[in-house]
N, CA, C and O atoms as a DFTB+ gen file, in Angstrom:
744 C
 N C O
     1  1       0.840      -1.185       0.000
     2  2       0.000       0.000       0.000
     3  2       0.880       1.241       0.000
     4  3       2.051       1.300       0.376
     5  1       0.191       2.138      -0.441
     6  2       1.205       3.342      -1.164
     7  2       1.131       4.216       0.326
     8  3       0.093       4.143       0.984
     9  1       2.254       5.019       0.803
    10  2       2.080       5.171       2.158
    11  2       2.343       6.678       2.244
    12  3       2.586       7.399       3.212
    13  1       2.198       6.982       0.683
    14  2       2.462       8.667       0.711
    15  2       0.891       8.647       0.469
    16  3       0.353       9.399       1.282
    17  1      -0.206       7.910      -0.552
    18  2      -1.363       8.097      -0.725
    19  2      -2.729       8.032       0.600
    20  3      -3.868       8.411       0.873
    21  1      -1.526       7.225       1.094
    22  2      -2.509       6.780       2.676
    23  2      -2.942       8.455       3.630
    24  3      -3.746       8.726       4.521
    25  1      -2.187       9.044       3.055
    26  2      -1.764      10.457       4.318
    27  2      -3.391      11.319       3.537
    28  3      -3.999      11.356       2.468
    29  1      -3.452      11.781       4.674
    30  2      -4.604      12.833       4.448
    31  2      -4.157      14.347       4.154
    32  3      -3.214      14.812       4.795
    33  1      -4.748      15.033       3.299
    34  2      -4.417      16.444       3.113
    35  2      -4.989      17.389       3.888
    36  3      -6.207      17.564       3.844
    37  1      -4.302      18.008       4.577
    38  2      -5.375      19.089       5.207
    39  2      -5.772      19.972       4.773
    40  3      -4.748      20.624       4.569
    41  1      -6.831      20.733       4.335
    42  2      -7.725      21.595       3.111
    43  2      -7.157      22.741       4.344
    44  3      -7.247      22.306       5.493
    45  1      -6.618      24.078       4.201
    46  2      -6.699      24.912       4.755
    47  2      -7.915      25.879       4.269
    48  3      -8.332      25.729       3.121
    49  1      -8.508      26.892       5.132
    50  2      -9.437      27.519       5.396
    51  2      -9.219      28.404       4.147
    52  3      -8.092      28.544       3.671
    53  1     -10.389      29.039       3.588
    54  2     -10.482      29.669       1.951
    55  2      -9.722      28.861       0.818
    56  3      -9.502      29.336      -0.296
    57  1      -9.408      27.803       1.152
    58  2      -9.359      27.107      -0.113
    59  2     -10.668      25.933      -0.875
    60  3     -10.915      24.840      -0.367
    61  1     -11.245      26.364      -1.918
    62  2     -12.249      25.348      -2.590
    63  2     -11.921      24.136      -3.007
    64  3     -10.949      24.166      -3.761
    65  1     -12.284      23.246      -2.841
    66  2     -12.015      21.713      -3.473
    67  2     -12.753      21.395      -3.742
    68  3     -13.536      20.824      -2.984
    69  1     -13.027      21.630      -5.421
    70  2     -14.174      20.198      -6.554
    71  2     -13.509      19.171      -6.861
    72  3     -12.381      19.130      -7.354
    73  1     -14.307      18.181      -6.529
    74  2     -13.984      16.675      -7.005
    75  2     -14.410      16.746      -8.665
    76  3     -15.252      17.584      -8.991
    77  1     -14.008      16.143      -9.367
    78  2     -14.433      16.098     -10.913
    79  2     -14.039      14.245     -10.932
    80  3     -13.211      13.834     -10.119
    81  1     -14.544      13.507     -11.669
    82  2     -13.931      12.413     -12.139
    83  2     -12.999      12.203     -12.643
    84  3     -12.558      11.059     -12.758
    85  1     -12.526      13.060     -13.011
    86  2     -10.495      12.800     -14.181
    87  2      -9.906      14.234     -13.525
    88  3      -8.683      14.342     -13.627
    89  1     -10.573      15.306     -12.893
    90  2      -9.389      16.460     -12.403
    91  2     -10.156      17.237     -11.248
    92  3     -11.251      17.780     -11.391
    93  1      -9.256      17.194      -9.853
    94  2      -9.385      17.937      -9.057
    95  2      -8.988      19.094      -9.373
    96  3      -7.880      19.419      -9.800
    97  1     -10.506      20.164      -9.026
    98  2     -10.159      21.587      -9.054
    99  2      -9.868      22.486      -7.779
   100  3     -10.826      22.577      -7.011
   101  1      -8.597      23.235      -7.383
   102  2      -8.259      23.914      -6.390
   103  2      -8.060      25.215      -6.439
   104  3      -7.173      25.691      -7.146
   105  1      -9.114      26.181      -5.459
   106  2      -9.244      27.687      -6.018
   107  2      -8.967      28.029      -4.634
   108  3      -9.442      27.392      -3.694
   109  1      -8.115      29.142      -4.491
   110  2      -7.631      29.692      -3.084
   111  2      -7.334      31.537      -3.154
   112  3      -8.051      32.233      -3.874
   113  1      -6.471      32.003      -2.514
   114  2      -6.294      33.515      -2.901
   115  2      -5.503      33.501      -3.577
   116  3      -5.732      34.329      -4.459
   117  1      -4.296      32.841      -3.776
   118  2      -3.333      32.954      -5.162
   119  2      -3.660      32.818      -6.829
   120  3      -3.396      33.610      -7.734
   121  1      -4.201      31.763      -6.861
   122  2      -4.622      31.261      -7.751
   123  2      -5.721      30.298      -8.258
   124  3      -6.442      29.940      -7.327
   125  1      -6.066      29.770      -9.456
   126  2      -7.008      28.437      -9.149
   127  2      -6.023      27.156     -10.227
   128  3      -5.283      27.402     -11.180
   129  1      -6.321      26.038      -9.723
   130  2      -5.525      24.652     -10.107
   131  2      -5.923      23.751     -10.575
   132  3      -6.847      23.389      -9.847
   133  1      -5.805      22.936     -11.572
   134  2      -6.415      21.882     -11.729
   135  2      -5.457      20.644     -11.498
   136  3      -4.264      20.732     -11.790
   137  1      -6.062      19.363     -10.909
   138  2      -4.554      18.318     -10.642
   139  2      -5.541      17.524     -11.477
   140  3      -6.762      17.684     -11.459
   141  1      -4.777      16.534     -12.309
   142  2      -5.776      15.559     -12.920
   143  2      -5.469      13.936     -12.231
   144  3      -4.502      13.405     -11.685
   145  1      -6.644      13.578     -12.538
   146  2      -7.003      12.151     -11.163
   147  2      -6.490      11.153     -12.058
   148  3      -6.517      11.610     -13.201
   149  1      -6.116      10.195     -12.031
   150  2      -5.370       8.885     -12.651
   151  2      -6.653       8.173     -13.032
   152  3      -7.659       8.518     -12.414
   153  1      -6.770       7.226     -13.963
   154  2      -7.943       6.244     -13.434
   155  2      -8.005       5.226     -12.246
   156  3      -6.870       4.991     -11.830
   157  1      -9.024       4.527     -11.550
   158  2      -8.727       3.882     -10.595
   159  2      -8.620       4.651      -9.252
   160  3      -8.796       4.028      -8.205
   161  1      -8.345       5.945      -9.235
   162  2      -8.143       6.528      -7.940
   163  2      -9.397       7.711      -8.018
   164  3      -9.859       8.399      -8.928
   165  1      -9.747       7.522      -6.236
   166  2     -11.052       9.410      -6.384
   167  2     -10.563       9.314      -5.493
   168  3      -9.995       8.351      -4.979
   169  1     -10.786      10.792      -5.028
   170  2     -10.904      11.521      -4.351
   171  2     -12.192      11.975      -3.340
   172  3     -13.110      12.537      -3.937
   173  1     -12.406      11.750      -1.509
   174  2     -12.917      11.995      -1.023
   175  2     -13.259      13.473      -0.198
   176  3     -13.936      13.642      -1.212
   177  1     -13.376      14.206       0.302
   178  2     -13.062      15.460       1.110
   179  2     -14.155      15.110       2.786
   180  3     -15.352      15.281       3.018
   181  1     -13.115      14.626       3.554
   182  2     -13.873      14.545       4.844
   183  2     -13.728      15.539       6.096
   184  3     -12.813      15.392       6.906
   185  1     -14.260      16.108       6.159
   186  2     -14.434      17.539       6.528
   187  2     -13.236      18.528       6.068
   188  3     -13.276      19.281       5.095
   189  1     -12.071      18.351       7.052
   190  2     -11.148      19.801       6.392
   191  2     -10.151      19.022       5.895
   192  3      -9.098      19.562       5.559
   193  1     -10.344      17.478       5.757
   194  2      -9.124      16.969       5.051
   195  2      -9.723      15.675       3.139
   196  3     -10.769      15.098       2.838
   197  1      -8.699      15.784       2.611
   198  2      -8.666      15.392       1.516
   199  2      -7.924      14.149       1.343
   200  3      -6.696      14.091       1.286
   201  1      -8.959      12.860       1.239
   202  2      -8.403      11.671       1.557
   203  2      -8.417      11.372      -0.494
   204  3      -9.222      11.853      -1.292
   205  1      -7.322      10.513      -0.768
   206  2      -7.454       9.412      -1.850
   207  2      -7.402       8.321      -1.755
   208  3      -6.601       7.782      -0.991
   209  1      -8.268       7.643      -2.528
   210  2      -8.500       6.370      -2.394
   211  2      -7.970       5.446      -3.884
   212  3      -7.559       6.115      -4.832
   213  1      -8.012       3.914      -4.004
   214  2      -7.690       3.911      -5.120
   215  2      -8.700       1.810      -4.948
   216  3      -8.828       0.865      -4.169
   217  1      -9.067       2.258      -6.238
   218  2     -10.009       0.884      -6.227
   219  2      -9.278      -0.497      -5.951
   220  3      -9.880      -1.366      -5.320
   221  1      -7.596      -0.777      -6.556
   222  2      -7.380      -1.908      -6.082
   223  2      -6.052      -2.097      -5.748
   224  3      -5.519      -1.008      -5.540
   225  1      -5.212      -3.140      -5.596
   226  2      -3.830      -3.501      -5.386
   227  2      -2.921      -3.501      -6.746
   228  3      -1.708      -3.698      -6.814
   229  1      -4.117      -3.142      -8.136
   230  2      -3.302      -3.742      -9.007
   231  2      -1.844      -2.872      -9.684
   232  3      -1.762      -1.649      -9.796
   233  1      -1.362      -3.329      -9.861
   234  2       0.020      -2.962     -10.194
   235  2       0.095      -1.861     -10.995
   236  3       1.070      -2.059     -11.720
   237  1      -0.369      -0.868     -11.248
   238  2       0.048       0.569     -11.991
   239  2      -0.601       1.743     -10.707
   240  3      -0.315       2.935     -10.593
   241  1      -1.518       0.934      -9.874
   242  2      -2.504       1.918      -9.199
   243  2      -1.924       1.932      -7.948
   244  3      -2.832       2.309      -7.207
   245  1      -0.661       1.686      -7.098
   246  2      -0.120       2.288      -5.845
   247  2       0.460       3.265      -6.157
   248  3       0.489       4.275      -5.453
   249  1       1.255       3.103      -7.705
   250  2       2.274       4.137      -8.085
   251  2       1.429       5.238      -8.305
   252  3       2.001       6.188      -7.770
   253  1       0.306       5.645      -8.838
   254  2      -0.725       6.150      -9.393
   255  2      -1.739       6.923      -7.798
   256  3      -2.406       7.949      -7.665
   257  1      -1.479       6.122      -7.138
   258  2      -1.743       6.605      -5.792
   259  2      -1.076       7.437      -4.928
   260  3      -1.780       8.047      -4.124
   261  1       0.187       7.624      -4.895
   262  2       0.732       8.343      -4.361
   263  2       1.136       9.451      -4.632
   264  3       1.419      10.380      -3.876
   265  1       1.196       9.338      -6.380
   266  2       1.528      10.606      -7.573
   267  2       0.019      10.990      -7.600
   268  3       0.219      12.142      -7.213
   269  1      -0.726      10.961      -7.682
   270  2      -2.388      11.843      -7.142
   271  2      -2.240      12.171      -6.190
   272  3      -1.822      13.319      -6.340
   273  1      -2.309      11.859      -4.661
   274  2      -1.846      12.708      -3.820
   275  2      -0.795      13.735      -3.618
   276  3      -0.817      14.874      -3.154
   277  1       0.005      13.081      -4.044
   278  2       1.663      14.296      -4.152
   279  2       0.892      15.730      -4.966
   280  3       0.718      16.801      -4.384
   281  1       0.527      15.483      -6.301
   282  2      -0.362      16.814      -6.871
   283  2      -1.278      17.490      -6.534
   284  3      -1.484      18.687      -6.729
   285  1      -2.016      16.537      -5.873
   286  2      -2.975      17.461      -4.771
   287  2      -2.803      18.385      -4.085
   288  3      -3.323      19.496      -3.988
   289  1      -1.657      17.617      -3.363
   290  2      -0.852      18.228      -1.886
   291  2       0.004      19.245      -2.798
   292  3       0.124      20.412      -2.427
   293  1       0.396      18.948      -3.586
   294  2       1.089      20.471      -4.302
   295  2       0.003      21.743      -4.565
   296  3       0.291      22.885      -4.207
   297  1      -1.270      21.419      -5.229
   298  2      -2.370      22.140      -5.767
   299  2      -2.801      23.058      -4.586
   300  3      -3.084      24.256      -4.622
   301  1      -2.781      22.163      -3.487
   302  2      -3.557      22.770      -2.365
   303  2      -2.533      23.781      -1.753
   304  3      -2.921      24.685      -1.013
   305  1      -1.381      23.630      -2.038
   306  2      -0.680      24.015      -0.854
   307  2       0.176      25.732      -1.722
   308  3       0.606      26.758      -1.196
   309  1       0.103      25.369      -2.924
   310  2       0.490      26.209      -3.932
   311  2      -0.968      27.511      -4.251
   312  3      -0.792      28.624      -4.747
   313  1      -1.811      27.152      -3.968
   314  2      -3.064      28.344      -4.567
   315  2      -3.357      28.841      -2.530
   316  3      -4.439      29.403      -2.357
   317  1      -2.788      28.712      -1.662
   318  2      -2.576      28.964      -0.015
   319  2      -1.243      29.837       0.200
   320  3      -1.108      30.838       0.904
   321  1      -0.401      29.252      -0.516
   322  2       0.952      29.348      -0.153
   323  2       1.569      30.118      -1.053
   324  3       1.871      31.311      -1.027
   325  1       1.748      29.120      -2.008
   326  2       2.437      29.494      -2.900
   327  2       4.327      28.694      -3.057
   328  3       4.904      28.083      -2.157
   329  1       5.031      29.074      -4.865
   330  2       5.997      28.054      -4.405
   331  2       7.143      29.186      -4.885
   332  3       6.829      30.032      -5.722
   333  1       8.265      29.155      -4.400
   334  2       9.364      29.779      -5.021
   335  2      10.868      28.920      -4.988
   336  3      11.314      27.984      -4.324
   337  1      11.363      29.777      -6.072
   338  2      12.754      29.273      -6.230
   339  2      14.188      29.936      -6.111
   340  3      14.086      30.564      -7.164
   341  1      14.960      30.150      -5.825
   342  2      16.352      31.584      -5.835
   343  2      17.069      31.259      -7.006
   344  3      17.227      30.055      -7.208
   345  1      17.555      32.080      -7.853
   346  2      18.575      31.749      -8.443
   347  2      19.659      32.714      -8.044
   348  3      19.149      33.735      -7.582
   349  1      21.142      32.760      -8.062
   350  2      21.877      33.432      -8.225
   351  2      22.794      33.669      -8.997
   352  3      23.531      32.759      -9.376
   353  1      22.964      35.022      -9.427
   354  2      23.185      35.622     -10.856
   355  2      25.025      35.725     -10.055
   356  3      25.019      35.991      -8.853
   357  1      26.128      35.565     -10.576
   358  2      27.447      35.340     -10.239
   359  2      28.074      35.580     -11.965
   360  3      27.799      35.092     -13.061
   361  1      29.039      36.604     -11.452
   362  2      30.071      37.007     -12.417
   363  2      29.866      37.938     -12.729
   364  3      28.731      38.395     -12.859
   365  1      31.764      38.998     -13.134
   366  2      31.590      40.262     -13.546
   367  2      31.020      40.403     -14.900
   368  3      30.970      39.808     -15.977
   369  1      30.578      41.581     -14.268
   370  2      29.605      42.385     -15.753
   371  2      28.362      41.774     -15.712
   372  3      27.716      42.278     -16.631
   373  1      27.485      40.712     -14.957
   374  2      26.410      40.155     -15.253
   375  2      25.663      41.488     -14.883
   376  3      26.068      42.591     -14.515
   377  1      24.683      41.073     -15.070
   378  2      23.474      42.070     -14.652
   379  2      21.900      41.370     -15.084
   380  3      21.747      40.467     -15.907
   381  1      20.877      42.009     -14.341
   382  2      19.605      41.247     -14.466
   383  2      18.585      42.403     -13.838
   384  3      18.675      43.154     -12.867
   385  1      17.705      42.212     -14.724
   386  2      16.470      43.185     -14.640
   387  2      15.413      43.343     -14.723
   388  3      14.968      43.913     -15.720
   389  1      14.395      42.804     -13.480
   390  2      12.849      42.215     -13.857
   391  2      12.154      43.169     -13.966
   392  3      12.362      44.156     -13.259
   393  1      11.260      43.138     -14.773
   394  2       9.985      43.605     -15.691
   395  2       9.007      42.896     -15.298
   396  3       9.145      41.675     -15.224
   397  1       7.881      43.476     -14.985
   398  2       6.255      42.578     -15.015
   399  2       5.801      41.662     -15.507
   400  3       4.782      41.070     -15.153
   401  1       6.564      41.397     -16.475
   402  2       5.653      40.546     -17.573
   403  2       7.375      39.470     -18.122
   404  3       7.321      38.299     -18.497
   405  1       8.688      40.289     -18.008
   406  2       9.962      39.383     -18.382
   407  2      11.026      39.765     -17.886
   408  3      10.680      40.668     -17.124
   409  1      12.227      39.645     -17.820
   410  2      13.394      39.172     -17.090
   411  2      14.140      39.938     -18.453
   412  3      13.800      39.904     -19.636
   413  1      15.147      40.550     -17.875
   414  2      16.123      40.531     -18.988
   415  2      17.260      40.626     -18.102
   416  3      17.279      41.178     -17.002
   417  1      18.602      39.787     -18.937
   418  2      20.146      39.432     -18.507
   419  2      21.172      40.276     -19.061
   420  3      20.959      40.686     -20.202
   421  1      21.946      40.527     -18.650
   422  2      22.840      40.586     -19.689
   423  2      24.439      39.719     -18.807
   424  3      24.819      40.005     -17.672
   425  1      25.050      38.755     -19.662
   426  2      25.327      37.920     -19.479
   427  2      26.360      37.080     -19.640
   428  3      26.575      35.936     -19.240
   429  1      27.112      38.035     -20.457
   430  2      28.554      37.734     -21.109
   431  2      28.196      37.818     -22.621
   432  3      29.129      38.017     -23.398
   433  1      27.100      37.702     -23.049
   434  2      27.004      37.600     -24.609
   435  2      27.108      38.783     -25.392
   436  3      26.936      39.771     -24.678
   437  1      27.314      39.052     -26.528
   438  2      26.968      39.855     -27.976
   439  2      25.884      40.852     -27.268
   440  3      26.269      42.001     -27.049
   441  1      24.661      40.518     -26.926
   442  2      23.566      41.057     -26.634
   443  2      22.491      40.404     -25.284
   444  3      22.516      39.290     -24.762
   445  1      21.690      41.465     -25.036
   446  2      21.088      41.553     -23.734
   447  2      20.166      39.640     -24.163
   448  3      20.225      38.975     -25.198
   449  1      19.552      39.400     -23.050
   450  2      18.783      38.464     -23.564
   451  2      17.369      38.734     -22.558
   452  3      17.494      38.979     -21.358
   453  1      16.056      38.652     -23.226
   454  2      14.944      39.135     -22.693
   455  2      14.118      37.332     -22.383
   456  3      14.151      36.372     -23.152
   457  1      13.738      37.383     -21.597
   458  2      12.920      35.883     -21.127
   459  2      11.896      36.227     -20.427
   460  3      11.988      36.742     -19.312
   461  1      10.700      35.947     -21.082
   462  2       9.360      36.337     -21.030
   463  2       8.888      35.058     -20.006
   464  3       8.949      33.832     -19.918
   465  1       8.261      36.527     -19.144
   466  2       7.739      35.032     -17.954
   467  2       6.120      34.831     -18.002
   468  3       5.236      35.687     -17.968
   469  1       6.027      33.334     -18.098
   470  2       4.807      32.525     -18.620
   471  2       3.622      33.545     -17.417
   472  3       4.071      34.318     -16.571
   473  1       2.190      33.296     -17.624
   474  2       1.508      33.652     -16.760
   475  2       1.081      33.170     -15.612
   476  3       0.816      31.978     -15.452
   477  1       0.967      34.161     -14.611
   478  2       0.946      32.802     -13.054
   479  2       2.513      32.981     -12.164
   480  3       2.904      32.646     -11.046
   481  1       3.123      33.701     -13.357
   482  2       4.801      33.395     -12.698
   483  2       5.297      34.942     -12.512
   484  3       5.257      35.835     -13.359
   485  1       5.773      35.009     -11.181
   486  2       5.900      36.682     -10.553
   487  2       7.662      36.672     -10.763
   488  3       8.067      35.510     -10.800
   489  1       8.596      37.536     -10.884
   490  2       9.775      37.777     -10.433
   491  2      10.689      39.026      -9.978
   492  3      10.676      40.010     -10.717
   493  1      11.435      39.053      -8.881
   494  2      11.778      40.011      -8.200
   495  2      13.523      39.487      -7.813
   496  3      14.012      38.387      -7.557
   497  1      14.187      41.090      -7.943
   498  2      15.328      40.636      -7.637
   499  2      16.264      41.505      -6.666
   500  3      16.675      42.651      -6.848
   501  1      16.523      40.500      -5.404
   502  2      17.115      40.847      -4.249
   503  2      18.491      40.906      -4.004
   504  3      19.043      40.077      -4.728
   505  1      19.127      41.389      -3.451
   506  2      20.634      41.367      -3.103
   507  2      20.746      40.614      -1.839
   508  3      20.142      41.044      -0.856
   509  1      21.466      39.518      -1.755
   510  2      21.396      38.831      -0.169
   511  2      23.210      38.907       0.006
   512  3      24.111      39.174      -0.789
   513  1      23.182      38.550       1.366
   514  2      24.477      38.339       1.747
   515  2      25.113      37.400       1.345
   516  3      25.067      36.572       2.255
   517  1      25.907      36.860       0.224
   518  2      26.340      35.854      -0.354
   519  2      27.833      35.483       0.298
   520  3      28.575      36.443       0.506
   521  1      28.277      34.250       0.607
   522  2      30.089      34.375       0.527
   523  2      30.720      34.031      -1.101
   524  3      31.922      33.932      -1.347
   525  1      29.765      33.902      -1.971
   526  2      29.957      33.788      -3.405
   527  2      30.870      34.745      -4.241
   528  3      30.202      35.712      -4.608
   529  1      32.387      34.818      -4.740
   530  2      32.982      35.370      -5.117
   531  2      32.279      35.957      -6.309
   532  3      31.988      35.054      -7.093
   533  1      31.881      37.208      -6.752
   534  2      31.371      38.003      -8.038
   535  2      29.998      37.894      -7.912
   536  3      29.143      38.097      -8.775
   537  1      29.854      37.530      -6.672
   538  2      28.193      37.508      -6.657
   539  2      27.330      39.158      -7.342
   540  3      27.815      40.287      -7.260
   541  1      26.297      38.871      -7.829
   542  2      25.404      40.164      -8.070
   543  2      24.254      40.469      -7.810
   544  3      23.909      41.646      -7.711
   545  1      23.350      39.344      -7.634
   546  2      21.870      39.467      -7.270
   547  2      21.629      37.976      -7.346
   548  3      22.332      37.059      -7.772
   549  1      20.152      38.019      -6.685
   550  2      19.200      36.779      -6.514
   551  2      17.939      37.245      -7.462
   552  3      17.313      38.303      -7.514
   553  1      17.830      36.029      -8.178
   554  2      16.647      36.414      -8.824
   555  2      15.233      35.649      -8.199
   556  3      15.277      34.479      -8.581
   557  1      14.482      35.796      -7.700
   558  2      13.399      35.106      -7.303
   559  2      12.396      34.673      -8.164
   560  3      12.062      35.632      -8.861
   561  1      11.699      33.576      -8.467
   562  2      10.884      33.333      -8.644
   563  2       9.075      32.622      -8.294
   564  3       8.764      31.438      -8.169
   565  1       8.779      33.026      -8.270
   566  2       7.586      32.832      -7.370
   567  2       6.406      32.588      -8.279
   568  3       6.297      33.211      -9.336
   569  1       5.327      31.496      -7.798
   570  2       3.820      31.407      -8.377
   571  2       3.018      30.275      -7.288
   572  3       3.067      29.977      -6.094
   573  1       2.389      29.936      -8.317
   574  2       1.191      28.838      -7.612
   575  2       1.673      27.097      -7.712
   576  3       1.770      26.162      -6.917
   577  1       1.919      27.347      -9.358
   578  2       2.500      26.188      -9.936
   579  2       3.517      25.139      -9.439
   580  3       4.080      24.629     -10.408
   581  1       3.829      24.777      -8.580
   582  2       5.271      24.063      -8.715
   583  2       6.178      23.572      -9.696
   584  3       7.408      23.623      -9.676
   585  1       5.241      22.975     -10.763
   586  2       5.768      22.335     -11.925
   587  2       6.361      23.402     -12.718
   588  3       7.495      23.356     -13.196
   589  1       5.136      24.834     -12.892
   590  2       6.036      25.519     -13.642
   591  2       7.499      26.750     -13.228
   592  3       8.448      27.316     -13.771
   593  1       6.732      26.595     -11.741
   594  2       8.071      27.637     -11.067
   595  2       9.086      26.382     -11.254
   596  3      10.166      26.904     -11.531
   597  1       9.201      25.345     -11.238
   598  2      10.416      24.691     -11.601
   599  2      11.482      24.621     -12.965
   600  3      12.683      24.586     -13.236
   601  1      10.214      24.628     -13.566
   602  2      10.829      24.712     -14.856
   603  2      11.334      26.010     -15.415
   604  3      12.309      26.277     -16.118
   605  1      10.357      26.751     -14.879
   606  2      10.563      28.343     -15.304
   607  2      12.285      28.427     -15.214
   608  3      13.099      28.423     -16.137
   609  1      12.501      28.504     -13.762
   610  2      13.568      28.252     -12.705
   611  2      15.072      27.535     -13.447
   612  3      16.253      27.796     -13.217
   613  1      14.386      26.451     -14.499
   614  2      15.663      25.547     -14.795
   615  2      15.639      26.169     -16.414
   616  3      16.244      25.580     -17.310
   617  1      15.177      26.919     -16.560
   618  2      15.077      27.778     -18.174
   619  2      16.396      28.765     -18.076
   620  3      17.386      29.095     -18.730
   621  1      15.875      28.961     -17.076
   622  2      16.690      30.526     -16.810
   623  2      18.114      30.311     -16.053
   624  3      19.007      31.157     -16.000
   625  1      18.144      29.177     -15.550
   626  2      19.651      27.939     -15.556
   627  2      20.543      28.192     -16.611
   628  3      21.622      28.784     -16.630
   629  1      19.734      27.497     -17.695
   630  2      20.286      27.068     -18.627
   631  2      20.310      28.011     -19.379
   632  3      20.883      27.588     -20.384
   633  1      19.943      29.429     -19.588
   634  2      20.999      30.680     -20.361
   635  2      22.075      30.528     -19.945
   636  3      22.566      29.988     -20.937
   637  1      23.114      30.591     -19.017
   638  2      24.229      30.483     -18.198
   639  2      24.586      29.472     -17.332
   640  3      24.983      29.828     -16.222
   641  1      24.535      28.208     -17.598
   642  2      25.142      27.395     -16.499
   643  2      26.285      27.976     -15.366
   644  3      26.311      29.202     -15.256
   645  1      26.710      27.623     -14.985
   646  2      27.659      27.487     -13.983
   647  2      28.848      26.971     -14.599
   648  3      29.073      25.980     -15.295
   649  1      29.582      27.956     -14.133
   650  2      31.281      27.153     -15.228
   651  2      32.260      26.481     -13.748
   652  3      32.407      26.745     -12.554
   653  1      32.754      25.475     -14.775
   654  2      33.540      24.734     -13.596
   655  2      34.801      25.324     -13.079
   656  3      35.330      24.869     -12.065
   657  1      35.387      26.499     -13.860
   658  2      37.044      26.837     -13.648
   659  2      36.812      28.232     -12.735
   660  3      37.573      28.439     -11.789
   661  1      35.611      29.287     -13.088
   662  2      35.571      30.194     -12.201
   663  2      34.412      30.357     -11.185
   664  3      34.518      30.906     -10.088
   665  1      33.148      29.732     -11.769
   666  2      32.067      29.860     -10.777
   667  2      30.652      30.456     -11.602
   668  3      29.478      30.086     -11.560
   669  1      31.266      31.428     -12.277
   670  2      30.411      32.395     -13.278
   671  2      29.341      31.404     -13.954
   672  3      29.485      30.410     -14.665
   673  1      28.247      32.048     -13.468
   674  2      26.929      32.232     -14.267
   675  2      25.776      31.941     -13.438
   676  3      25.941      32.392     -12.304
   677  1      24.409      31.210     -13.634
   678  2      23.108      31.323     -13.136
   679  2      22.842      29.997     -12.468
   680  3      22.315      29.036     -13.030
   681  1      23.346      30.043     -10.941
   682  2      22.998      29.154      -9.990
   683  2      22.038      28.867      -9.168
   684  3      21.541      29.989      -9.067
   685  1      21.377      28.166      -8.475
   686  2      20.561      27.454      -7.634
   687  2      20.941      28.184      -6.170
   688  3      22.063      27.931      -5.730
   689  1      20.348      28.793      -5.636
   690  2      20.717      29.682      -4.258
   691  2      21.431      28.198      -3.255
   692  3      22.439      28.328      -2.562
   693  1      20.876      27.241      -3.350
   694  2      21.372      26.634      -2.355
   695  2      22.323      24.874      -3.375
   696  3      22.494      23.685      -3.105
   697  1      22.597      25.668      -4.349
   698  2      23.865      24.885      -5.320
   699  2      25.429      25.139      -4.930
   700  3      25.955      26.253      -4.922
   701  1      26.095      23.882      -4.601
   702  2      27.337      24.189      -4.680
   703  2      28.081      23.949      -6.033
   704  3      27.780      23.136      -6.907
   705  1      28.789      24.553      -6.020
   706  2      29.297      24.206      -7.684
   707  2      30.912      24.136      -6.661
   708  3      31.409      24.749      -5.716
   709  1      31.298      22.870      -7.659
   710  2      32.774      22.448      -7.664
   711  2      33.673      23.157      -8.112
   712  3      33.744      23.158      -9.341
   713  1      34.374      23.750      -7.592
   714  2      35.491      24.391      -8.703
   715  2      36.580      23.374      -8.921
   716  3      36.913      22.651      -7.982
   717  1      37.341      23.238     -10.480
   718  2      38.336      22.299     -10.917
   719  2      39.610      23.592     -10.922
   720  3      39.366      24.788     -11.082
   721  1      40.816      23.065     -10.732
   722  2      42.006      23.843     -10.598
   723  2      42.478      24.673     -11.429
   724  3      43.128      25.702     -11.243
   725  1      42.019      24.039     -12.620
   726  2      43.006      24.949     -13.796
   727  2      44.365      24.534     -13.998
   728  3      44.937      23.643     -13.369
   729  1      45.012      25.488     -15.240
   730  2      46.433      24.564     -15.740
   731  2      47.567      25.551     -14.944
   732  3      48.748      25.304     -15.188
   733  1      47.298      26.512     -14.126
   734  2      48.005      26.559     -12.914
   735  2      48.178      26.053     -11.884
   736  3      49.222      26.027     -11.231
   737  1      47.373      25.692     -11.687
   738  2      47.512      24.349     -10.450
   739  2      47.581      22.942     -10.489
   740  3      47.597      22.162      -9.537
   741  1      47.616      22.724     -11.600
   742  2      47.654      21.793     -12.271
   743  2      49.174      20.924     -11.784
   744  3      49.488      19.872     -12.339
């Protein structure tokens, strides 16, 4: 028995929960969500908590049980809460500059680069106390989504990875990056 599906969700207060047959809908003050239901598994709501159930033992439906709950428990907790991510912007000359609606870098390249942020997805950018050599800013990202603040998050990675010889470029606030020696230390 699936022992993440077994757990009950606790519905916090102003959040709506419709049952649908194929997609739970979740509406709160952030946002509204849809998680979609597997076959084989529903969804109950017994008073302030959100139980899943799943019709049998058979072999696609524990796995299927616990990944319906996990989205739930994201849905619910994301249109209440909400989810965010840090990145940190590292190396001279970088620079970064949020806009309402997109992000723009500039980054070591030829030209600036503009990255339009999907809807649902907020960003703001802070200066924290780093011990990060060339550090410059934190870029935040924030929404309802998990799936897409993640991805958003690993988009904006991958303009600038992280270089292995100096450190430079667009890291994970709580990423260590390895540094390799170089042919001086070599």
């Amino acid at each position: 028995m699936s022992r993440v599906g077994r757990k009950p969700i606790k519905v916090p207060s102003g959040v709506k929960v419709k049952i649908g047959e194929r997609v739970l809908e979740v509406e709160g003050k952030l946002a509204k969500l849809t998680s979609p239901v597997p076959p084989g598994i529903r969804f109950e709501l017994q008073g302030d908590e959100l139980v899943a159930q799943r019709e049998s033992d058979a072999k696609p439906l524990p796995a299927y049980h616990g990944l319906a709950r996990a989205m739930a428990a994201n849905a619910i907790l994301g249109v209440s809460q909400g989810f965010s991510k840090e990145l940190d912007i590292v190396g001279i000359g970088y620079k970064v500059d949020a806009k309402p609606r997109s992000v723009t870098f500039t980054l070591g390249y030829s030209h600036p680069i503009e990255f339009p942020l999907p809807p649902g997805i907020s960003a703001r950018i802070e200066k924290q106390a780093r011990t990060v050599q060339n550090y410059v800013a934190t870029l935040i990202i924030s929404g309802a989504d998990k799936q897409l603040v993640g991805q958003v998050a690993a988009d904006i990675r991958s303009l600038r990875k992280p270089d292995a010889y100096k450190g430079k470029g667009i890291r994970y606030a709580n990423e260590y990056i390895r540094l390799k020696v170089g042919k001086k230390g070599a």
